[in-house]
Backbone as JSON Lines, residues from 0, in Angstrom:
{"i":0,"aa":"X","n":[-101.73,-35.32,-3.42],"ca":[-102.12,-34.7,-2.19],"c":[-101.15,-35.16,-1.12]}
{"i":1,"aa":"X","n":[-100.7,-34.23,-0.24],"ca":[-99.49,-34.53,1.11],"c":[-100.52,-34.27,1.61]}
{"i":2,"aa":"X","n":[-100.29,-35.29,2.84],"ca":[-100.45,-35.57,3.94],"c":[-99.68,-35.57,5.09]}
{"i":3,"aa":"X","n":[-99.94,-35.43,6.63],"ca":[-98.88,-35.71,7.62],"c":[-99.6,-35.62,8.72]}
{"i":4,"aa":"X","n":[-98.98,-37.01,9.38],"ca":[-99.51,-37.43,10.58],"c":[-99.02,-36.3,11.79]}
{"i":5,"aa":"X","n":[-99.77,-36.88,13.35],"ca":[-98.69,-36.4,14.13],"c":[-97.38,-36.29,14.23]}
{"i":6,"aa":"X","n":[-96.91,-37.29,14.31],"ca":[-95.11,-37.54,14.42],"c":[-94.96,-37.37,13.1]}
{"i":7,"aa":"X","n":[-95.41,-36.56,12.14],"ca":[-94.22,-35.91,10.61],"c":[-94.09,-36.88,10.0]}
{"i":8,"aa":"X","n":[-94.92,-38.41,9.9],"ca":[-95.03,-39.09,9.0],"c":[-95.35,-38.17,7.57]}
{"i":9,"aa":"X","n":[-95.43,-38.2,6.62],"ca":[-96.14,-38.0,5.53],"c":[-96.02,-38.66,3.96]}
{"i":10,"aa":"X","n":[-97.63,-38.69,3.59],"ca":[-97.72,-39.69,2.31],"c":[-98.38,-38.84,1.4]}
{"i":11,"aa":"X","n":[-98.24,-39.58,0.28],"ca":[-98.52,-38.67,-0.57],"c":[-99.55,-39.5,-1.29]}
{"i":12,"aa":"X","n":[-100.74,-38.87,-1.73],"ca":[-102.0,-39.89,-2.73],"c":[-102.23,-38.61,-3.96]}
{"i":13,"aa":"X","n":[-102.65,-39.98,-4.71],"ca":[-102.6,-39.41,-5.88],"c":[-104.48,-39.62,-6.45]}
{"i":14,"aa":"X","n":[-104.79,-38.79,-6.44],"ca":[-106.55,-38.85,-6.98],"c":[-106.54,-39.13,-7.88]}
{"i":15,"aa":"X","n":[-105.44,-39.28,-8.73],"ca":[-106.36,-39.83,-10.27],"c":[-106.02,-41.26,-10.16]}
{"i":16,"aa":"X","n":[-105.63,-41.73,-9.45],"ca":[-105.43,-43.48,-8.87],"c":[-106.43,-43.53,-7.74]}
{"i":17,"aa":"X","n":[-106.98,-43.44,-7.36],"ca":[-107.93,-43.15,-6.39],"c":[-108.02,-43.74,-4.86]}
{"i":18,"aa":"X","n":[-106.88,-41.86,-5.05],"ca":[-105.9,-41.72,-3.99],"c":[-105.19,-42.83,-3.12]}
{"i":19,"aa":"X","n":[-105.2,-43.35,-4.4],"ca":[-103.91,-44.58,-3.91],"c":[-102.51,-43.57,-3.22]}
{"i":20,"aa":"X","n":[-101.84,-44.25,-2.56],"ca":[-100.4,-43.57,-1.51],"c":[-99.49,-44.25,-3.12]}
{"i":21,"aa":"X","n":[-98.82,-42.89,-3.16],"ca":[-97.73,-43.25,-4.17],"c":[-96.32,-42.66,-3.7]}
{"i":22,"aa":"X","n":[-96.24,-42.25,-2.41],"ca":[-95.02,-42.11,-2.07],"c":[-95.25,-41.58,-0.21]}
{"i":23,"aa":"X","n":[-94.08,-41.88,0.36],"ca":[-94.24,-42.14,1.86],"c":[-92.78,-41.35,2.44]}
{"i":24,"aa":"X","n":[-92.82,-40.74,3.41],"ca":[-91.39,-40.68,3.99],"c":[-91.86,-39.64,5.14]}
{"i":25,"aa":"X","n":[-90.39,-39.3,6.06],"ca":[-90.82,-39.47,7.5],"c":[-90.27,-38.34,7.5]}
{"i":26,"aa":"X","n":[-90.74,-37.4,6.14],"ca":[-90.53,-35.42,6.48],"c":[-90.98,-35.14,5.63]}
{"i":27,"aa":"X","n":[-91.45,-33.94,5.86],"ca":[-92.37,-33.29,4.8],"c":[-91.34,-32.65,3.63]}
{"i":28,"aa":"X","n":[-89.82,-32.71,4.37],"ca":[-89.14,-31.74,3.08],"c":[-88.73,-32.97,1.95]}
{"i":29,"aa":"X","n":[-88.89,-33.74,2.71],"ca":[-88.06,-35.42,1.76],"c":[-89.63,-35.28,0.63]}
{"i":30,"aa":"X","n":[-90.86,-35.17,1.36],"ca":[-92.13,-35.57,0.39],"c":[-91.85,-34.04,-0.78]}
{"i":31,"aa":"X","n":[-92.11,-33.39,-0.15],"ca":[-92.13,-32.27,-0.79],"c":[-91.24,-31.82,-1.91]}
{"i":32,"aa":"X","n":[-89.87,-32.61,-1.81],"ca":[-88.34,-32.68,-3.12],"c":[-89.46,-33.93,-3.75]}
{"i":33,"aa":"X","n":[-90.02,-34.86,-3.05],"ca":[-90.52,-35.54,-4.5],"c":[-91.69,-35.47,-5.34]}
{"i":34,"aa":"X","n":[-92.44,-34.47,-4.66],"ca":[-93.44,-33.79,-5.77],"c":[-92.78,-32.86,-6.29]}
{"i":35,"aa":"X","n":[-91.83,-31.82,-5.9],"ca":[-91.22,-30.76,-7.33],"c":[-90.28,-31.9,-8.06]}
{"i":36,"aa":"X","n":[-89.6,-32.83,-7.55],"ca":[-88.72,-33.53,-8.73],"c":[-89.29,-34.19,-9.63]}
{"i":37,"aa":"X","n":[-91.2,-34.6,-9.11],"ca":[-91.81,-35.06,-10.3],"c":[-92.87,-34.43,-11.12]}
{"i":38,"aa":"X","n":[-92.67,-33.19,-10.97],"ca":[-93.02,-32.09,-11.45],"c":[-94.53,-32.06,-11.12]}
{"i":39,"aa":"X","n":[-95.48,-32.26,-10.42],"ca":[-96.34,-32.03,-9.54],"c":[-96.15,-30.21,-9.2]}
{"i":40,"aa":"X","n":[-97.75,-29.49,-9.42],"ca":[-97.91,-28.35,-9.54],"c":[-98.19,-27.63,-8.41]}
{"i":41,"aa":"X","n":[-98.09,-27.5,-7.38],"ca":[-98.94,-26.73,-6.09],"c":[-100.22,-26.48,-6.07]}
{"i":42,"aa":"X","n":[-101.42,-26.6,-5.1],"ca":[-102.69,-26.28,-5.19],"c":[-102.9,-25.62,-3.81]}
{"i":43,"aa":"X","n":[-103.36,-24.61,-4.13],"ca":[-104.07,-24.02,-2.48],"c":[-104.93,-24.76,-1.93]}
{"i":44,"aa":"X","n":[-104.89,-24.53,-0.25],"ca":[-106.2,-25.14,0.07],"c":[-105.64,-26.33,1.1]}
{"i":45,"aa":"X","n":[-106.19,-26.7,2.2],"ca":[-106.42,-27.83,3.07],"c":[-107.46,-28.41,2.83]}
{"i":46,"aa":"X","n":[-107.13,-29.81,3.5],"ca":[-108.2,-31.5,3.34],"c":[-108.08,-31.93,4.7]}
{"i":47,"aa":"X","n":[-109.06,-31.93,5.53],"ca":[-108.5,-33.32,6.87],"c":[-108.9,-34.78,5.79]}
{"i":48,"aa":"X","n":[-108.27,-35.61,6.75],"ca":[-107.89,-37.0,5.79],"c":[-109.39,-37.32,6.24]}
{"i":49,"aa":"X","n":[-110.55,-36.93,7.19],"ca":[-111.6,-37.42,7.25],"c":[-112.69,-37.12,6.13]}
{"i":50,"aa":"X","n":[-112.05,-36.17,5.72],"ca":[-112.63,-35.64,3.89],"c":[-112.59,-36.69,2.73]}
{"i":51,"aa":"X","n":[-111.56,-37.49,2.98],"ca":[-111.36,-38.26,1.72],"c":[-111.99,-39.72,1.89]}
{"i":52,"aa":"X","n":[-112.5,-40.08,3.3],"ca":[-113.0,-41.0,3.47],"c":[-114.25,-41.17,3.8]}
């Protein structure tokens, strides 16, 4: 799951670690090359982060 703050922080959690942050960087296109380079599938749909907590 991506995430992103105001200022274009964004992290990435992984639910089957439970949603442990398994990757971090300060653009969504930097996060986004590392879910297609780790072959991570696309899912429709929005989360506010107040959902997961």
């Amino acid at each position: 799951m991506l995430l992103s703050d105001a200022e274009g922080n964004c992290r990435i959690y992984d639910p089957a670690e439970g949603y442990k942050v398994v990757f971090s960087s300060q653009s969504y296109d930097e996060a986004q090359y590392w879910l297609l380079e780790d072959e991570y599938e696309p899912v429709e749909g929005r989360l506010r982060m107040s959902e997961l907590v």
